[in-house]
N, C-alpha and C positions, 0 to 999 in steps of 0.2 A: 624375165626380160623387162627392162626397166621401160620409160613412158617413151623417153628418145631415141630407144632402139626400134622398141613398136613401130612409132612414127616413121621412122626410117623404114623399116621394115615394107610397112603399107605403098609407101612411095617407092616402092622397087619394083611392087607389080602392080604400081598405075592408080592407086588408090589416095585423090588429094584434098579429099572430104569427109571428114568424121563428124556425125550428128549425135551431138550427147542424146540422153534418154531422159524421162521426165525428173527422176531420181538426181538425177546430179545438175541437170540444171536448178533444184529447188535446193540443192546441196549449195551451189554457185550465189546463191541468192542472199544463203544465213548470212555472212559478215555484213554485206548491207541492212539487211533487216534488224541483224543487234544493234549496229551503229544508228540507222533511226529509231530503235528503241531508247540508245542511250539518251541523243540528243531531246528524244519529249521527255523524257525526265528530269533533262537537266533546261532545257530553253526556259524557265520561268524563274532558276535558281536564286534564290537571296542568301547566300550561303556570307558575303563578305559584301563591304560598301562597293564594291564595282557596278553594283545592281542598279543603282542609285543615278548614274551618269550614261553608262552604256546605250545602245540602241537597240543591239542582241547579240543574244550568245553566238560567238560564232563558232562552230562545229570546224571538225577536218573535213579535209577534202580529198579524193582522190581514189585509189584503189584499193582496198581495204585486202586483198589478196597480193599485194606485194611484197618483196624483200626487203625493202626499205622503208625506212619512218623518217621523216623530215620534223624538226620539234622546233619551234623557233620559243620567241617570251610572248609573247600576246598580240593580237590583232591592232592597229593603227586605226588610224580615219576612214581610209577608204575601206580594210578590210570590217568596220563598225559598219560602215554605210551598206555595202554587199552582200557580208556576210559570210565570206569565204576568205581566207588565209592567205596571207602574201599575193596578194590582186597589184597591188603599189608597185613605186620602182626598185623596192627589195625584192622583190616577186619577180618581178621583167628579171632580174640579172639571175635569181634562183631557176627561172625556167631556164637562161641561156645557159646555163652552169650544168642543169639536169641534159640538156639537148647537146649541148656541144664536150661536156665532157665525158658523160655517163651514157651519151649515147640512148638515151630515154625520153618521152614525153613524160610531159608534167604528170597526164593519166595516168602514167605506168607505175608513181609511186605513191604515197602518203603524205599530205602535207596536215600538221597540226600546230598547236600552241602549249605552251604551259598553261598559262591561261588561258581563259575562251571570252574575257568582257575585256574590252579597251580601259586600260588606266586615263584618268585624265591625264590631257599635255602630252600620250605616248612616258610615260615616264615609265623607268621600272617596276614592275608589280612588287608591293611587301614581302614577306616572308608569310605575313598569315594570307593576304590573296595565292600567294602560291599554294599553300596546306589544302584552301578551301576549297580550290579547283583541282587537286591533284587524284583524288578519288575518280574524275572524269576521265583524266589523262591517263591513268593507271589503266583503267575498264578498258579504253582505247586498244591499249596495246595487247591485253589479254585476247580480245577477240581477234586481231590482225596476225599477232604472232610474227613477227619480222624476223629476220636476220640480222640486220643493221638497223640501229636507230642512230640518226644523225642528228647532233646537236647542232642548233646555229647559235652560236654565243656563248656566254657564258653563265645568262638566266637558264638557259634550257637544259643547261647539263647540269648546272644547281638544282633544276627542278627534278630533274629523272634519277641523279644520283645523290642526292640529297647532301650535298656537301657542298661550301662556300668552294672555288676555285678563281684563280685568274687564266683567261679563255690566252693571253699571251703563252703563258707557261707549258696547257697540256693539251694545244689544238696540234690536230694528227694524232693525236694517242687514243686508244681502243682500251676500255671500260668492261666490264663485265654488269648488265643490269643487274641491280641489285632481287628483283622480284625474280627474277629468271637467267639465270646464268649464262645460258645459252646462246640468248642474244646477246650480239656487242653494242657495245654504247662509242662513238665515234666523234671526238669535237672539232669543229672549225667554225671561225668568225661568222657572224651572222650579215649577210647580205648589205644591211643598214651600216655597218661599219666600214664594208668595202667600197661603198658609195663614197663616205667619208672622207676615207684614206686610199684612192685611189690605185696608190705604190703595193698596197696588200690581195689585188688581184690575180698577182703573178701567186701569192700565196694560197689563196684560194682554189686555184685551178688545182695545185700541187697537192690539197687535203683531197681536191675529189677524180684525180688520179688515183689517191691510195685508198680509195672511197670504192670505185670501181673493182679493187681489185679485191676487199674481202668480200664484195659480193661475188667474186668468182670463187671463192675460195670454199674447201670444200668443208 
């Protein structure tokens, strides 16, 4: 009997509270514990010049036990100053996006960066700031283990899948990660763009309708 049957099961003869045991709350606990493992390894990193301007690294955020991964290109101003990932108004429409289309709070999924140190001016990260930080980003996913990784852009599916693309050409299209097959790689516009271009919100909604749906998928 699978977990949802159980559950059901219990709730049939009146049973609407199950208290894990010491064992799997400490089990519950690993992926946060790697995850601030990863990050004191890497918060001091001088791995590429981002070091040099930055405020700090900024780490993900969110539920490390989730089906999805949110990957955007690198933290901005506010997320320098914070310290946490899409805090700004690419962030305000990412969470309406999370809540009104996906049905999810922002807690319920993963949000990270390709990079983790702000470029000056927000500009795009190099190709070698990409390389330097991508050993973090990599480690990330290993521990979380997702279903979906969703690209915002087209820095961040260059980043994960290692190849130049234009984000016009292959947003909506499903990716195989290259470290792990199993997980899909998913692209669509990154937040910041749809600010921009107002008109491509209707588009946006339509990648995370089909966003929605391989997470249902079995």
């Amino acid at each position: 009997m699978g977990l949802k049957e159980t559950i059901k099961a219990l709730e049939s003869i009146g049973i609407t509270e199950i208290y894990l045991n010491r064992k799997m709350e400490e089990k519950k606990e690993d992926k946060f514990i790697l995850l601030k493992n990863l990050y004191e390894e890497w918060k001091d990193c001088t791995r590429c010049d981002l070091h040099k301007s930055r405020t700090r690294v900024v780490p993900g955020d969110g539920n490390p036990y989730s089906l999805l991964v949110f990957v955007g290109e690198a933290p901005g101003e506010e997320e320098d100053r914070q310290g946490k990932p899409f805090v700004g108004r690419a962030g305000q429409l990412l969470n309406r996006l999370i809540e009104e289309v996906l049905g999810m709070k922002r807690e319920d999924v993963y949000i990270t960066n390709v990079c983790k140190c702000r470029p000056p001016q927000n500009r795009k990260p190099t190709p070698i700031e990409m390389r330097a930080c991508f050993p973090y980003l990599k480690k990330e996913i290993e521990i979380i283990q997702p279903k979906v990784i969703c690209c915002l852009g087209a820095t961040a599916g260059e980043g994960i899948l290692g190849k130049s693309l234009r984000i016009t050409k292959v947003r909506g299209q499903v990716f195989p990660y290259p470290y792990n097959p199993r997980i899909k790689v998913f692209l669509t516009y990154h937040p910041a763009y749809v600010l921009r271009n107002p008109k491509e919100e209707t588009t946006i909604i339509k990648d995370f309708e089909k966003l929605k749906e391989l997470l249902t998928q079995e």
